[in-house]
C-alpha positions as CSV (number, residue, x, y, z in Angstrom):
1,X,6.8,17.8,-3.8
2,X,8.8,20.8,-5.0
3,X,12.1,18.7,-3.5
4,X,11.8,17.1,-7.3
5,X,12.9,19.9,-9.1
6,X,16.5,18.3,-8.0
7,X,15.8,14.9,-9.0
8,X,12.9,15.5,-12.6
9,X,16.2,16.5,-14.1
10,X,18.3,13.3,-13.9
11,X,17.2,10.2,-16.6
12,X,15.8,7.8,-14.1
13,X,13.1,9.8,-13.3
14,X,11.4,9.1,-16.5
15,X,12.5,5.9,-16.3
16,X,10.6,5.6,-12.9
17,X,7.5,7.2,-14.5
18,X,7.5,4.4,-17.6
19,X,7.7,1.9,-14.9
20,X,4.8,2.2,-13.0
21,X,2.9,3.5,-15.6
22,X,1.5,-0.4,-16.6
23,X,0.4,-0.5,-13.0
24,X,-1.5,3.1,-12.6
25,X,-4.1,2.3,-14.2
26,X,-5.5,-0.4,-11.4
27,X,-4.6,2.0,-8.8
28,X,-6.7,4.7,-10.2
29,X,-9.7,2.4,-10.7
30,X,-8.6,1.1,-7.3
31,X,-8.5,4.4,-5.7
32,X,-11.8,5.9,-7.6
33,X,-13.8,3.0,-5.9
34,X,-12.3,4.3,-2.4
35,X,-13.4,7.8,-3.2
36,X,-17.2,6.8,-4.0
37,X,-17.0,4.0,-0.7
38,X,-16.2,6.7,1.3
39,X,-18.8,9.0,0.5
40,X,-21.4,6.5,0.0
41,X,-20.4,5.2,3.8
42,X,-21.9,8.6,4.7
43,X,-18.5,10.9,5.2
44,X,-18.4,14.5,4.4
45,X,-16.6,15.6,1.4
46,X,-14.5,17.3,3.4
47,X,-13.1,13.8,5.4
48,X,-13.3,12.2,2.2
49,X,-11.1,14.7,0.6
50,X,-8.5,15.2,3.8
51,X,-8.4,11.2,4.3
52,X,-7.4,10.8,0.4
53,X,-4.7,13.3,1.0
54,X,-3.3,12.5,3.9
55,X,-4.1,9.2,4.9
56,X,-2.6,8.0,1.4
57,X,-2.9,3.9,2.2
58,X,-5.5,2.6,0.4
59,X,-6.1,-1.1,2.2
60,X,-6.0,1.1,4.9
61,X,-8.7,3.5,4.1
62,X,-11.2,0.7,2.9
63,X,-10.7,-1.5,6.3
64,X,-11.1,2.1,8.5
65,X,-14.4,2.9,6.4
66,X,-16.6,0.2,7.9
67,X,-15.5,0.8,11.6
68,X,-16.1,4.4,11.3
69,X,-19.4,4.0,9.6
70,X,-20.0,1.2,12.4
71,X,-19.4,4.0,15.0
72,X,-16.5,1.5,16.4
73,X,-14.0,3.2,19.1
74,X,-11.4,4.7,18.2
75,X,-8.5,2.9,19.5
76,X,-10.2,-0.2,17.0
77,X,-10.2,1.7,13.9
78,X,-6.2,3.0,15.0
79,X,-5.3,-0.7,15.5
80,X,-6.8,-1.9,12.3
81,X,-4.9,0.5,10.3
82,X,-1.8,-0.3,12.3
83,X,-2.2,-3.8,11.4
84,X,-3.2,-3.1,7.7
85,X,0.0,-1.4,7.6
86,X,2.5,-3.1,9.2
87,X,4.1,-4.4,5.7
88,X,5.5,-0.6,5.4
89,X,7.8,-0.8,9.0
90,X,9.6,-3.7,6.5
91,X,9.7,-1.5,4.0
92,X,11.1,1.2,6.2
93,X,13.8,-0.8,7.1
94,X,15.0,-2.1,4.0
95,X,15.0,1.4,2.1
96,X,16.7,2.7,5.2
97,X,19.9,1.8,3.7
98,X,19.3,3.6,0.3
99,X,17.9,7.1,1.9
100,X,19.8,7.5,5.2
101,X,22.0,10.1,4.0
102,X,19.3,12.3,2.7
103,X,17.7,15.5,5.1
104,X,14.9,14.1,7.6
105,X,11.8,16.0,5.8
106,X,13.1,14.4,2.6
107,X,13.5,10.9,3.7
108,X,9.8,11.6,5.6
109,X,8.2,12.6,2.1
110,X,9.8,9.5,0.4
111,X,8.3,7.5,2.7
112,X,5.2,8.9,3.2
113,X,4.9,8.8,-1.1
114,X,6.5,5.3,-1.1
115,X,3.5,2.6,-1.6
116,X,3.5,-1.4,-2.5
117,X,4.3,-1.3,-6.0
118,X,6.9,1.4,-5.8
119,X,8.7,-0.2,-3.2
120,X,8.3,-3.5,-5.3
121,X,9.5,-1.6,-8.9
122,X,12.1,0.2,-6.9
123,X,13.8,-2.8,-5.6
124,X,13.2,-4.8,-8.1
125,X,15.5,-2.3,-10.1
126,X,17.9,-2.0,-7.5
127,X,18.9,-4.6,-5.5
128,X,21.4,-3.0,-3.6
129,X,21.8,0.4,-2.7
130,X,24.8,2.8,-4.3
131,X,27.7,4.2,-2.7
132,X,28.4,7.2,-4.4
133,X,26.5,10.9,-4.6
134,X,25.5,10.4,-8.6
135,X,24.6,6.4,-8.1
136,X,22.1,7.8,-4.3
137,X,20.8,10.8,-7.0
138,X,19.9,8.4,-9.3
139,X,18.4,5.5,-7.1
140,X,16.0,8.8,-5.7
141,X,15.4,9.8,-9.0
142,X,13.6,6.7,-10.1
143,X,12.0,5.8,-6.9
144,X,10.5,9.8,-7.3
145,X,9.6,9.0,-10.9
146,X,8.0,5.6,-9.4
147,X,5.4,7.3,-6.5
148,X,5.1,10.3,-8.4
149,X,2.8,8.6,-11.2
150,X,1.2,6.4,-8.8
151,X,0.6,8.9,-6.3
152,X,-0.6,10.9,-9.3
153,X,-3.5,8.2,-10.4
154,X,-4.4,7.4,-6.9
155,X,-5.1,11.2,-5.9
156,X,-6.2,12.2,-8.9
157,X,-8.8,9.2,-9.0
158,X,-9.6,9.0,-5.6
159,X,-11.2,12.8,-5.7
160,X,-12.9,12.4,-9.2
161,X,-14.2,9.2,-6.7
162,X,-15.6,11.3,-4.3
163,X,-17.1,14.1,-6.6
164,X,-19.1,11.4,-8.3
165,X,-19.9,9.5,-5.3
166,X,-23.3,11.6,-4.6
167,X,-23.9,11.3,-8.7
168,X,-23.3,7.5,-8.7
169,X,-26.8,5.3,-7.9
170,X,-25.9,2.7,-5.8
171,X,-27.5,-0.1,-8.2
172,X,-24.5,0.4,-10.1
173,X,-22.6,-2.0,-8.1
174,X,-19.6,0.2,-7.8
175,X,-18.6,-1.4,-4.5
176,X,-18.4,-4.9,-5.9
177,X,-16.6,-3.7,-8.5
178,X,-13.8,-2.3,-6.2
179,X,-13.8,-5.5,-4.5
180,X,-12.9,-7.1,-7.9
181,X,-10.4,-4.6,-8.4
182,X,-8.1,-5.3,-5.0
183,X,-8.5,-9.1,-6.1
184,X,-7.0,-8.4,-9.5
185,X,-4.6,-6.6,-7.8
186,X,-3.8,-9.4,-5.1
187,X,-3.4,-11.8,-7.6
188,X,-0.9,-9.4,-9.6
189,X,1.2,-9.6,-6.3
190,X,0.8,-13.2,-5.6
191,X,4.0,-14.1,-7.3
192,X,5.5,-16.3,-4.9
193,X,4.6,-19.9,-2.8
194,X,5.0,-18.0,0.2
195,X,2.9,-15.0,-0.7
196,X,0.1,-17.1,-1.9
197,X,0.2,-18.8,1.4
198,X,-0.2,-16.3,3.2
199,X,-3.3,-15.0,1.4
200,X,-4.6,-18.4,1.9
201,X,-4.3,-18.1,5.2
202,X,-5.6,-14.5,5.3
203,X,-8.8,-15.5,3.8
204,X,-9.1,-18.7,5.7
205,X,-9.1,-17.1,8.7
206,X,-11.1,-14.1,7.9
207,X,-13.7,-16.4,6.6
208,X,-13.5,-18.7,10.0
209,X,-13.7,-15.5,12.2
210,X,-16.5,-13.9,10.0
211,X,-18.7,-13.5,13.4
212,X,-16.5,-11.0,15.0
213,X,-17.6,-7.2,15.9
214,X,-16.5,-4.7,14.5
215,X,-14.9,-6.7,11.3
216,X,-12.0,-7.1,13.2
217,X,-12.0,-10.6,11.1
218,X,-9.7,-8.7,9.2
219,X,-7.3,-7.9,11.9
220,X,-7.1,-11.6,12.9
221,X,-6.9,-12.4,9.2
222,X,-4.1,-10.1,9.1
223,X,-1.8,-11.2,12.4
224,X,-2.4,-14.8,11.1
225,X,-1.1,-14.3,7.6
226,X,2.0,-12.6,9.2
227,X,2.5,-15.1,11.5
228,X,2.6,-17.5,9.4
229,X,4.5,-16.3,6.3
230,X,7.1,-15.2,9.2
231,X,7.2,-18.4,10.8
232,X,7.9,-20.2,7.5
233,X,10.2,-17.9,5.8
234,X,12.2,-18.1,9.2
235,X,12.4,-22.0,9.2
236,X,13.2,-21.7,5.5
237,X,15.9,-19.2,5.6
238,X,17.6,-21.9,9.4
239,X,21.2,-22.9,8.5
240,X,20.7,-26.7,8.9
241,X,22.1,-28.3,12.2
242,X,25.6,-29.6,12.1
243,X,25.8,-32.9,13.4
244,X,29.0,-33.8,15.9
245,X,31.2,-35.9,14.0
């Protein structure tokens, strides 16, 4: 991350960092629950360690750690993250606009950096993106304040995760505690009709489709809740029909 050296100096940057700091603390707990799950699904250190660093998707990691614990192939354990991950190809899209003009390697490490709540706080902050050098300096400068903290708290938690993993009994009820975590996070995100539908329908489904191998529940879950939300936000967002006079 030493590309920030061009950004740190600039006064959005703090201004990212205060705004994602209410929101790192539930990623570190969120992402010190990954680090004991995965060593307490029976990975190395050293898989737990390189799939915190460069893996860097948390849903992700927690729906690939039953497959691979499962021995599943691994063509299911690729499509499951696909799926899990999908929401970042919108993502991509949208912040096209606002990082075309930077160098390939840089836009890469934004992206790779960018998660859910940075992309939510960044374009929350702005809307649209600016047309000018000093406005594009200072749209990266937040969004680099943003995923710095939280990448920060997820890393940082996520390893302290997997040194304690082999410390931690498993009468603790760690896992169930992560579990309560992503809900409190779900329902932090839940902020609109369409998004609570669609993690109606997500849970609906994975609950109906509970007997499947290989949880792929979750993947069916998953393409149902995208279905839908896209189905209704496209209806919603038809012109109406113009009737011939």
């Amino acid at each position: 991350m030493f590309f920030l050296r061009s950004v740190r100096r600039l006064p959005q940057f703090p201004e990212g960092l205060r705004a994602s700091a209410p929101v790192a603390t539930g990623i570190a707990a969120w992402g010190l629950m990954t680090g004991v799950a995965m060593v307490k699904s029976g990975m190395s250190v050293v898989e737990a360690i390189a799939m915190t660093l460069l893996v860097y998707a948390g849903s992700s990691q927690l729906a690939a750690i039953p497959l691979l614990v499962a021995g599943a192939p691994p063509w299911v354990v690729w499509a499951t993250g696909f799926c899990v991950n999908l929401r970042f190809v919108v993502f991509s899209l949208h912040l096209r606009q606002y990082l075309m003009h930077l160098p390939r390697w840089r836009r890469l490490v934004n992206g790779f950096l960018t998660a859910d709540l940075t992309y939510a706080l960044f374009t929350s902050r702005y809307p649209e993106p600016a047309t000018d050098a000093a406005g594009r300096s200072a749209q990266e400068a937040y969004l680099a304040g943003n995923y710095c903290l939280t990448w920060l708290a997820w890393t940082g938690a996520s390893l302290a995760g997997i040194a304690l993993g082999n410390a931690v009994p498993s009468s603790w009820g760690l896992g169930f505690a992560g579990v309560l975590c992503l809900v409190g996070i779900l329902c932090s995100m839940a902020n609109s009709p369409l998004r609570v539908l669609a993690a109606a329908v997500a849970g609906a489904v994975a609950v109906a489709a509970y007997a499947l191998p290989l949880k792929l529940n979750i993947v069916v879950a998953i393409g149902a809740a995208v279905l839908a939300a896209t189905w209704l936000e496209g209806r919603r967002g038809a012109p109406p029909r113009q009737h011939p006079a």
